[in-house]
LUMRO-659782 format. One record per residue (C-alpha): x, y, z. Coordinates in steps of 0.05 Angstrom, whole numbers, padded with zeros to 5 digits, always signed. Layout:
N
XYZ;...
//
This chain:
407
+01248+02835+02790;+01310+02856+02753;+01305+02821+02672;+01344+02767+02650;+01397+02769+02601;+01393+02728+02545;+01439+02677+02534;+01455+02679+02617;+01451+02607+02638;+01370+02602+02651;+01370+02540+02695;+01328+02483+02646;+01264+02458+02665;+01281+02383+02694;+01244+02362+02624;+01291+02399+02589;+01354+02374+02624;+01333+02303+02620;+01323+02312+02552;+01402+02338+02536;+01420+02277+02570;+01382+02242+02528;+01408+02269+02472;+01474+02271+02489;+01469+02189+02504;+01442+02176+02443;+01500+02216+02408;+01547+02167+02442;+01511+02114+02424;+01521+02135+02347;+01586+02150+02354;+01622+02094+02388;+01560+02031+02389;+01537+01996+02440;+01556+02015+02506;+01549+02000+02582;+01513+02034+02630;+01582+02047+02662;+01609+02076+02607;+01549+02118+02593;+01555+02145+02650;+01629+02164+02654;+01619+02197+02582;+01561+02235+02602;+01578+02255+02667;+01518+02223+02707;+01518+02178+02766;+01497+02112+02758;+01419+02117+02783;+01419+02173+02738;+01455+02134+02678;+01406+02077+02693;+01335+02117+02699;+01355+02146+02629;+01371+02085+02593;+01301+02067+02614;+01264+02117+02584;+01299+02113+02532;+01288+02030+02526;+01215+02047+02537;+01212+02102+02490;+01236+02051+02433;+01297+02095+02424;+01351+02043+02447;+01362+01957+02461;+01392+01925+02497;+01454+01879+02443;+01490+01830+02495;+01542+01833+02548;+01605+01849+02558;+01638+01778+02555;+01708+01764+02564;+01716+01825+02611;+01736+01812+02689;+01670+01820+02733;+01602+01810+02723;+01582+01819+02654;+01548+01885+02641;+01485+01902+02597;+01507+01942+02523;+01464+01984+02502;+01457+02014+02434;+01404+02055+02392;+01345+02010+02365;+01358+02021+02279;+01286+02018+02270;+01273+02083+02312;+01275+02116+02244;+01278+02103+02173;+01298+02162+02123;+01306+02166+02039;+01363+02207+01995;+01373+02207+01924;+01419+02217+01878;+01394+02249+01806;+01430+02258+01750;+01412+02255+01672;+01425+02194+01664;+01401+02152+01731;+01366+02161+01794;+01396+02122+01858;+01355+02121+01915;+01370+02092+01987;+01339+02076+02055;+01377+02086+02121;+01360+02071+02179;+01367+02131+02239;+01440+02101+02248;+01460+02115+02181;+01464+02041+02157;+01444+02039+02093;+01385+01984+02087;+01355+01985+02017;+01388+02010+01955;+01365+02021+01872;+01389+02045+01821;+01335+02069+01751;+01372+02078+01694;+01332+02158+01668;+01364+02158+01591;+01333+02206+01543;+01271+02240+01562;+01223+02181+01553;+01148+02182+01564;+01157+02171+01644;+01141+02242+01681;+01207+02263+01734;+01161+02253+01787;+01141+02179+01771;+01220+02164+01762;+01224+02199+01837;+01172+02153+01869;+01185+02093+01833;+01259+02096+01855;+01249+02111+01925;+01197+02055+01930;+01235+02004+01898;+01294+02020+01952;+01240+02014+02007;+01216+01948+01983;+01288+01926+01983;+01297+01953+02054;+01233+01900+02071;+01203+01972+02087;+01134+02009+02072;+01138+02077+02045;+01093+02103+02110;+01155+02094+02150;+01202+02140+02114;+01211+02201+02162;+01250+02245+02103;+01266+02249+02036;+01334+02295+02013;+01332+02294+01932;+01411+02311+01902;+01404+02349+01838;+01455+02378+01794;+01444+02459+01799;+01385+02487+01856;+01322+02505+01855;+01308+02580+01862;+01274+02594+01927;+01246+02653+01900;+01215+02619+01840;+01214+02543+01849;+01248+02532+01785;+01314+02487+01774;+01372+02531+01750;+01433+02510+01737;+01421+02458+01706;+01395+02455+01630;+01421+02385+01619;+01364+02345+01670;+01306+02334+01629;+01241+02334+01657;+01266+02373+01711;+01243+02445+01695;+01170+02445+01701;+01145+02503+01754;+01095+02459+01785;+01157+02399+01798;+01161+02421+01874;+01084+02418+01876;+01085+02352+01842;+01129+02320+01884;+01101+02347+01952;+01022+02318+01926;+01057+02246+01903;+01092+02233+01968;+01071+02241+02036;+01134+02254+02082;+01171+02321+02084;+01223+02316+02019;+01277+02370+02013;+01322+02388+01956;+01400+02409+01955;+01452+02415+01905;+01490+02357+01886;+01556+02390+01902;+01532+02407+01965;+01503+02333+01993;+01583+02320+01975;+01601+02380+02031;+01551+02345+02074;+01581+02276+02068;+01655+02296+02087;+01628+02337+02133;+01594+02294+02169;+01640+02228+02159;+01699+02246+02116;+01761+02294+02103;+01718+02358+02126;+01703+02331+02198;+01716+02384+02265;+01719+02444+02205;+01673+02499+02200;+01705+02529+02144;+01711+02492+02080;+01711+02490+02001;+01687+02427+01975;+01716+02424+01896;+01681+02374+01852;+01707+02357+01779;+01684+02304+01745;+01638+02317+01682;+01631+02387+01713;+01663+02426+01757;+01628+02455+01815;+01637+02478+01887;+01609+02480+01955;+01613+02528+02007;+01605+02520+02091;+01622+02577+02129;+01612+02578+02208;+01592+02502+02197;+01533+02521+02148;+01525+02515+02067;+01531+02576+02034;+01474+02575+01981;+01476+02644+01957;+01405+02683+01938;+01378+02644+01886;+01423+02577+01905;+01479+02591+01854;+01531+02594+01905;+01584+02546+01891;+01571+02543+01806;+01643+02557+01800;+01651+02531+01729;+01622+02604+01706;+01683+02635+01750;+01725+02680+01705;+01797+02659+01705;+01863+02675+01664;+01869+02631+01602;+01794+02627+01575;+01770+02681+01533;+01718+02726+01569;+01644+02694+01544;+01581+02740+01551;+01519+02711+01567;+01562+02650+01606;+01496+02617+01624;+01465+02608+01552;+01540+02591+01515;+01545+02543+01568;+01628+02553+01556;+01684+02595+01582;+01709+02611+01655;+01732+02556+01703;+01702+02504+01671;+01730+02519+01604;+01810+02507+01629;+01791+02456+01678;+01733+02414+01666;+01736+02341+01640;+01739+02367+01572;+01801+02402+01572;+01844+02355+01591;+01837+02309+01524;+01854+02377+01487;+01913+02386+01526;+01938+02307+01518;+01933+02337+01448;+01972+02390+01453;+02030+02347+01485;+02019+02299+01427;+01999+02244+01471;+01952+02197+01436;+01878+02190+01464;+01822+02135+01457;+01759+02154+01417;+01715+02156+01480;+01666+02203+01519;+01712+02259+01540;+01698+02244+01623;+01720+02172+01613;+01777+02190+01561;+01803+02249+01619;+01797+02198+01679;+01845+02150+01643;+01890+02202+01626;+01896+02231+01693;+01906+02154+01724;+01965+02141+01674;+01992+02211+01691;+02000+02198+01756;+02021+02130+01753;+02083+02148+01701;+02094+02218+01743;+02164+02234+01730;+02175+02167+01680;+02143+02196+01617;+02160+02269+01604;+02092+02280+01572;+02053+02250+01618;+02088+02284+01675;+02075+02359+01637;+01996+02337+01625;+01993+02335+01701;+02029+02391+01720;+01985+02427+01675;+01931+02408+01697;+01947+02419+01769;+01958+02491+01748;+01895+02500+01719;+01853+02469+01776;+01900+02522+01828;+01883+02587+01783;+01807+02571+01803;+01823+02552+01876;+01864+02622+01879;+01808+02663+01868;+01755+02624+01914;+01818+02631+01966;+01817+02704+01962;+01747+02710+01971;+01730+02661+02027;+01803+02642+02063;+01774+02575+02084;+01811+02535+02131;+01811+02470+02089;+01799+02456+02014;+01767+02394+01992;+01782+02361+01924;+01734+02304+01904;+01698+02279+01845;+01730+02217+01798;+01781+02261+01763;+01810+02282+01825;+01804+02208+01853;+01837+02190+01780;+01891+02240+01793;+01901+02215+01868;+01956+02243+01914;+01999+02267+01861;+01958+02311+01838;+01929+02334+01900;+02005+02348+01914;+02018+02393+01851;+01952+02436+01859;+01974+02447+01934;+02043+02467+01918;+02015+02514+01856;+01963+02542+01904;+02027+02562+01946;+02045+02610+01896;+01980+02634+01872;+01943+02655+01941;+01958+02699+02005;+01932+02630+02046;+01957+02575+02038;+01897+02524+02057;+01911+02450+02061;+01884+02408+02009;+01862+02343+02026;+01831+02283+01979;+01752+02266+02000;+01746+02209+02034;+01671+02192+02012;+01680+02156+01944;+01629+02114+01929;+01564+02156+01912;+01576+02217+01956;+01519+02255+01932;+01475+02202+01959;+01506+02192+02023;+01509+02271+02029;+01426+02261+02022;+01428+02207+02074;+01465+02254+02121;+01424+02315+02117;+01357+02266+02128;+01393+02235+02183;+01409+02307+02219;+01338+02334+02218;+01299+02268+02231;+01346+02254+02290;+01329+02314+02317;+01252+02303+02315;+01261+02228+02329;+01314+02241+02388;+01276+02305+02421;+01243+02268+02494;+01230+02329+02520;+01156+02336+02485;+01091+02308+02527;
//
């Protein structure tokens, strides 16, 4: 009997091919809400019987509900459809050094329960009891019990070595550094919990629902406090070996001095002529007068009266075209590298900058790189990292939660 070719078109077991339609219903379903049999059916592709059997199953499988009629339409009215929220319940959170926001989401992606715990200091309170307090406190608010979470995705500033287990990247999280942490966590709660780079929930979020949707090939750049990047090539994050992919505030560039030993100074590179700290110095240098305040709130109100007196206030207008020249001599050299189709630019100095200077790094870029990728503004604003988490527990539980073809 001659061998089959991989990859040949091996007709599916019926199992199997009821459970793509499945799938590919409840996809729908996501996407556009509650829909008809009808229209199920002329999306999919089935017949009616066929449409009908699957809706079913799927009814009986607690997968989908039935959510009213189609009123006001000529004919009878027609049964909707759409997936049952409480198929699935999943966690993210968002850490930083100064708070941890969890949320619960249920396997639509509406966000059900939602807290915030202020983390200031190092305190007496472990990293782990700040993880499980958060997440349970979002759970109660969800009117949920912690057995029902499917996932947890934890957002942390720099990655956790897969070789070692250890947070790198990332001196300024206290508590976060301990070689056992992983261990910890895993013993305190019960459902699967996976970790990813702050930066790269952000990827994940505009992938999935913002400026990044239907491309493969994208840099994500985030400035706010820090800068940092994320990489997805053929539709996947780019991590690197030990995670550091994407720490592009240690990228050498023209117009810092050259620092050895980048990761103890903690100065230099990309981070040096970009980051949230530069820009005060250079208000300084144009002798425009700045507030006494943190230097990430002092730079966002810079950049927003920058761009609001572009081309009024000849200081003002030099600060952002500055700046917009800084932020393109990093984006060059990723450019060369990668030649990604599309380039990202979020965090709240970029959102304080807006369009203008989106504009101005695009039109520097021009000059700087072979490609010329558009830049485009994220569209995820309001706590990306955590709706990055949300996403990436939504794509893996889905696929458990979703999967009828197991007995």
């Amino acid at each position: 009997m001659p061998g089959t070719t991989p990859g040949a078109g091996v007709p599916g077991t019926p199992r199997l091919l009821r459970a793509m339609n499945d799938r590919a219903a409840l996809d729908l379903l996501l996407e556009y809400g509650p829909l008809s049999r009808t229209r199920i059916g002329k999306l999919t592709g089935l017949s009616k019987p066929t449409a009908s059997q699957l809706l079913a199953r799927l009814e009986a499988a607690g997968l989908v509900r039935i959510t009213g009629t189609t009123e006001g339409r000529p004919g009878p009215n027609a049964q909707l459809y759409a997936v049952d929220p409480g198929a699935a319940y999943v966690a993210g959170l968002d850490v930083n050094a100064q708070r941890i926001v969890a949320a619960v989401a249920d396997v639509t992606g509406e966000t059900v329960g939602e807290f915030e715990l202020r983390t200031p200091g190092r305190g007496a309170e472990s990293a782990v009891d700040q993880v499980v307090r958060a997440l349970d406190a979002a759970v109660e608010q969800a009117g949920l019990d912690r057995s029902v979470i499917h996932r947890v995705v934890i957002g942390t500033p720099g990655a956790f070595d897969p070789g070692t287990g250890r947070l790198r990247y990332a001196s300024h999280l206290p508590g976060w550094h301990s070689p056992t942490l992983l261990d910890e966590l895993a013993a305190a709660l019960p459902m699967p919990v996976e970790y990813e780079n702050d930066v790269n929930l952000v990827a994940v979020a505009e992938q999935r629902r913002g400026a990044a949707r239907g491309h493969d090939d994208f840099v994500l750049l985030w400035n706010e406090e820090g800068l940092g990047g994320a990489l997805v090539i053929n539709g996947r994050l780019h991590r690197g070996f030990t995670g550091g992919a994407g720490e592009v505030g240690f990228l050498p560039v023209p117009g810092t001095p050259l620092v050895r030993q980048v990761v103890k100074a903690n100065s230099g590179g990309f981070q040096e002529l970009a980051g949230a700290q530069a820009i005060p110095r250079l208000a300084a240098s144009l002798g425009i007068d700045t507030p006494q305040q943190p230097y990430p709130e002092v730079a966002a109100a810079l950049l927003t009266r920058a761009a609001a007196e572009y081309g009024e206030d000849e200081r003002l207008t030099e600060l952002l075209r500055s700046y917009a020249q800084r932020l393109a001599t990093g984006l060059a050299s990723l450019t060369a590298v990668l030649d990604p189709g599309l380039i990202v630019l979020a965090g709240g100095l970029i959102s304080a900058g807006g369009e203008r200077l989106r504009a101005l790094i695009q039109s520097e870029l021009a000059e700087l790189a072979a490609s010329r990728p558009p830049l485009v503004l994220a569209e995820t604003v309001r706590l990306p990292v955590l709706r990055g988490a949300l996403e990436r527990a939504l794509a893996d539980t889905r696929d458990e939660v979703f999967d009828t073809s197991r007995p």
